[in-house]
N, C-alpha and C positions, 0 to 999 in steps of 0.2 A: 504493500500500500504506500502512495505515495503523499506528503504531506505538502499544502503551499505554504509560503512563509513568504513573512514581510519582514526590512529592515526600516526602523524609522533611526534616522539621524546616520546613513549610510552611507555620508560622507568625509565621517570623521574617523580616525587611526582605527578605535573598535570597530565604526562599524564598516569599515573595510577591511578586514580580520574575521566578520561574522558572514560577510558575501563571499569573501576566500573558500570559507568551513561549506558556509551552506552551494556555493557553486559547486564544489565538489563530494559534499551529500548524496550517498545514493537514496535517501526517502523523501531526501524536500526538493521542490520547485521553488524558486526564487522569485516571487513575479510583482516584486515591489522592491522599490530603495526610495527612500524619499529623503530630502536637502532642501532648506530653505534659499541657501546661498547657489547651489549649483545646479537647481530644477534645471530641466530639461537637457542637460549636461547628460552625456556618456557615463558609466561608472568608472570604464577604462581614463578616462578625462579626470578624474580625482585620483582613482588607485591605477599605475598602469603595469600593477600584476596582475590587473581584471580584465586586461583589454578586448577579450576573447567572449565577454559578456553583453548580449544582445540586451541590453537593457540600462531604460535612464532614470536617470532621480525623477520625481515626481514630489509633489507638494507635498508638506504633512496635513496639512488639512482636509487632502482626501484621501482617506485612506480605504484602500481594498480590504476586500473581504477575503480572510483566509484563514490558514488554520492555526498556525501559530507564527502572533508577532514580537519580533524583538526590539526590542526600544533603549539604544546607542544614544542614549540622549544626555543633558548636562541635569544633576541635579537639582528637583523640584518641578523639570517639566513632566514627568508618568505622574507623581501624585495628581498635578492639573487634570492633565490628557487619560486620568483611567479609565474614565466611564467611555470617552471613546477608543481608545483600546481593546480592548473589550467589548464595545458592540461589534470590532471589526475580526477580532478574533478567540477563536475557543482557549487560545493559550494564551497568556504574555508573559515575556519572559525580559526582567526588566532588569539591566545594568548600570544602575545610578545608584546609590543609594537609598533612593525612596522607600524601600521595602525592605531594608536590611532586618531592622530594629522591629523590636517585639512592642512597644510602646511609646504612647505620645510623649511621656515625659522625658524618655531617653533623646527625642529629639529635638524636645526642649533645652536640654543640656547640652548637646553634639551639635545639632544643626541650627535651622530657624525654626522650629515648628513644624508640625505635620496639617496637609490640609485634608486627609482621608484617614483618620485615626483608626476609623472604624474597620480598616481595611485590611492593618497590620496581623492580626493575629489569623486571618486566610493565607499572608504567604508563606512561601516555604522557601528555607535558604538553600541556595544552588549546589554550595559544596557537597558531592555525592559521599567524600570520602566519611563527610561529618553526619548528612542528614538523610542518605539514598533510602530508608525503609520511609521513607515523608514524601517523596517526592514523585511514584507511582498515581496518577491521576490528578496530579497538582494543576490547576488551571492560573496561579499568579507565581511565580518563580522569580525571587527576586535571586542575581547572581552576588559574592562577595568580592569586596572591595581586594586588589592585590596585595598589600601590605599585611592583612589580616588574613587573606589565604596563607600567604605564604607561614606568617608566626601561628596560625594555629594545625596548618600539617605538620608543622617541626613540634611542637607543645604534644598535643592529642595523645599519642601512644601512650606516655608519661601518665598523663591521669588514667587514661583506660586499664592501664597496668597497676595503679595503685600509687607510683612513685611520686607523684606529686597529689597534693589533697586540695589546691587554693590557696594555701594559708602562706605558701612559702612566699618567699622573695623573690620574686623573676627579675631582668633587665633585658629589652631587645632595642639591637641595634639594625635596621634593615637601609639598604644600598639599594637605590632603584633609578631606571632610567630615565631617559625623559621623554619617552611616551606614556610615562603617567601624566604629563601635564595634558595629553590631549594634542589635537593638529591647533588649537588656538594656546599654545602652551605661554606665549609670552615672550618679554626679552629676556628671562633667566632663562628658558629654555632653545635660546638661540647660538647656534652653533659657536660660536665666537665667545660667550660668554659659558657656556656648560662646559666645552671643552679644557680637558684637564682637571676638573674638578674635583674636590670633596667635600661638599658642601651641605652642612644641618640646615634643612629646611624648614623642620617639624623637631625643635630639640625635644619638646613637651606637649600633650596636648593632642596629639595627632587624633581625629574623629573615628580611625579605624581601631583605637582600643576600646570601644566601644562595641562592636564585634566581640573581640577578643572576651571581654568580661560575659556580652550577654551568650557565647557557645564553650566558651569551656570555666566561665564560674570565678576567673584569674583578675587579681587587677593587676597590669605589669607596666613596669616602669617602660619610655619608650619613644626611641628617637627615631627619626627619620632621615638618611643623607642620601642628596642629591648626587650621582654620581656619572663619570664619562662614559657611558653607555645609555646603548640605545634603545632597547627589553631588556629587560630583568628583573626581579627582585630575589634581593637575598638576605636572610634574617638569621641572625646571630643571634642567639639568647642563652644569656647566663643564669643559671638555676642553681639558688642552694635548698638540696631538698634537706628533709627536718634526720632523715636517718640515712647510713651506709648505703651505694648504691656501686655494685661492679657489672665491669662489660657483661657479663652474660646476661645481667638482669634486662638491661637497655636494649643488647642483640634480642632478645626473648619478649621485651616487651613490642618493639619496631617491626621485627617479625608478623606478631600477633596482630596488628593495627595496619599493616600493608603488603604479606604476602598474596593476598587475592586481591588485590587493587589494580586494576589494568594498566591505570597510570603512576604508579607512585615506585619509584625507585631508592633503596635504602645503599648510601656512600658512605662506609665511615675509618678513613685510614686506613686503605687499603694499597695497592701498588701503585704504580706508572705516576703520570701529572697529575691527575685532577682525582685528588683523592679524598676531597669533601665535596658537596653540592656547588654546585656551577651553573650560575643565569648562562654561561656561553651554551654550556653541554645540553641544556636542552630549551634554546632558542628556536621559536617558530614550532613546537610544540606543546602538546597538554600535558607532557608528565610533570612530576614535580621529586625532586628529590632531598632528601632528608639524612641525615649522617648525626654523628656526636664524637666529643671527646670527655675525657673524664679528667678532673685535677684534685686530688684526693690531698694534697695540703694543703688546697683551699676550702676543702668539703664542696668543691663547685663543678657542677656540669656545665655540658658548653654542646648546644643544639644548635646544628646547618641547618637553614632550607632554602634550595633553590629553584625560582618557577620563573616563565616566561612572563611578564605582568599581562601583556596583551592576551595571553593562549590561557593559561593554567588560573589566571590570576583575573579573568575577564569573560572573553569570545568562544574561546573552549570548555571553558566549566558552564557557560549557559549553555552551549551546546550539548555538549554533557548530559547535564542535567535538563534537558528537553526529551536527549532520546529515552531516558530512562520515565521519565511523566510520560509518554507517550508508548511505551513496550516496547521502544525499539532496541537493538541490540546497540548497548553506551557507549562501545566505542565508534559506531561508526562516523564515518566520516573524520575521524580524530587521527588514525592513526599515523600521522608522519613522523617519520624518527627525523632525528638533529642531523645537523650537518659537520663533519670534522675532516680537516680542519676548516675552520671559519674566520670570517672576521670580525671587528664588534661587534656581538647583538644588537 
């Protein structure tokens, strides 16, 4: 069976990332992108790794009828636009933040406000690894934020396993590219001024530990730096848990948390170069990998994770997590492996 699908905002980094996925989707048909700026535009005329796509932006304000829509849009426009969203399609699967948070107050706190309160406790978070028994017949699929995928596939195993409880002292430091800022990223995200960097953008404060707290229960300390690459994110978190913790506990816990995960791959000091998680190793795909070290005279653990922000941390986990609301088999359309050697993500 085949499924159509629409992109709204299918002119920007995502949603040229989600026309990539779904143009070469064997279940969805494509038969919408819509741009306020580049209507009537080529898709190949914005992305020209599409160029091969018989089809142009079209307005947001009318939108086709299909079965599931994805919505590349900037935070605050799906809360506006849900009710039409949804008269236009049986899915939506929405990549803003709009839908992340469990309640109005959390985005009282984080954001500006919610204007569909009422709404929150229908979606369902996209990460499969954290919510896939939720996500079978989901009709509002909001996906998560990169920085918070990435720190809670590195965290997760830990508490599923027991070693961490909440109570402990976390710190994450995460390095991401600058296509998190978006194709309207600004003059910090312009070539001249990103290049070379390492740059705290988010020393405190960052909106995505808000995630963090409301899926695995942690409040963690948590910086953000800006860094000279182009996909990525990579998160570093420092963990002192409350008792003794040896490699086999970690291998046995990481094991149990990601052996049957299509996408998740566990690195942890093992041979050759790249012997923790690497944004480069799996650029322009959905895995995500995960590693640790241990420092036992600090009593402190030390948890890798690296994902694509655009794939794993975005376009792919909505993907993802459509095929699985939908029966379909979850990886498909996902499966490209990385490129090596490469150049900057």
């Amino acid at each position: 069976m085949s499924y159509t699908a629409s992109v709204v905002g299918g002119s920007g980094f995502t949603g040229g990332e989600l026309l990539r996925l779904l143009n070469g989707h064997p279940d969805f048909e494509v038969v919408q992108a819509t741009s306020r700026s580049y209507e009537r535009k080529t898709v190949g005329h914005q992305h020209p790794n599409l160029r091969e796509m018989d089809l142009r932006f079209t307005s947001p304000t009318d939108l086709e009828s299909v079965d599931v829509l994805f919505a590349a849009t900037p935070h605050g426009v799906s809360m506006e636009r849900i009710d039409a969203f949804q008269d236009a399609a049986d899915t939506v699967v929405d990549l803003s933040a709009d839908f992340r948070l469990g309640s109005e107050s959390q985005y009282d706190e984080w954001y500006d406000g919610h204007e569909r309160p009422e709404l929150l406790d229908k979606a369902e978070y996209a990460l499969p690894e954290l919510n896939r028994d939720n996500l079978p017949g989901a009709d509002l699929i909001a996906s998560g934020g990169c920085n918070a995928t990435a720190t809670i596939l590195g965290l997760k195993p830990l508490f599923d396993a027991g070693i961490l409880s909440g109570d402990e002292q976390v710190v994450v430091d995460v390095k991401v590219g600058s296509s998190e800022g978006g194709a309207g990223g600004g003059a910090a995200s312009s070539h001249p001024e990103r290049s070379g960097i390492v740059r705290p953008y988010a020393p405190t404060g960052h909106r995505h530990e808000a995630e963090i707290e409301e899926f695995l229960g942690l409040s963690v300390s948590f910086t953000v730096h800006a860094v000279d690459m182009t996909r990525g994110a990579a998160a570093t978190a420092h963990v002192f848990p409350d008792g003794p913790v040896g490699k086999k506990d970690l291998w046995s816990a990481y094991r149990d948390a990601y052996d049957d995960e299509p996408f998740m791959r566990t690195v942890a000091g093992g041979g050759g170069v790249y012997r923790y998680p690497e944004p480069k190793a799996v650029a322009g795909t959905n895995h995500g990998e995960v590693g640790f070290e241990l420092d036992p005279g600090n009593e402190r653990l030390v948890v890798f994770s690296a994902i694509d922000n655009m794939m794993k941390g975005s376009a792919g986990q909505a993907v993802h997590a459509a095929n699985i609301a939908l029966g379909l088999d979850e990886t498909a359309g996902l499966t490209f492996q990385g490129l090596h050697p490469v150049g900057a993500p």
